[in-house]
N, C-alpha and C positions, 0 to 999 in steps of 0.2 A: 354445594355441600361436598366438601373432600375426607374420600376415607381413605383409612391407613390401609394395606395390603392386607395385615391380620383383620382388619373389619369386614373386608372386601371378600376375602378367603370363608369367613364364616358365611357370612349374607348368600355367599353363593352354595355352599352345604346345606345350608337352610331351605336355599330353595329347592335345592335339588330332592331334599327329604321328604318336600310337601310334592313336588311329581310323581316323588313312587307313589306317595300315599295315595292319590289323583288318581294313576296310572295303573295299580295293582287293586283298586279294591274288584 
């Protein structure tokens, strides 16, 4: 499965937002 850089760009914002959340509670 190939993604575009703007797919690839969110997917990784995405995860990153779900670490704080992980990380900060």
């Amino acid at each position: 499965m190939r993604l575009s850089a703007f797919e690839q760009s969110s997917l990784y914002v995405r995860l990153c937002d779900l670490l704080q959340l992980v990380f900060l509670e």
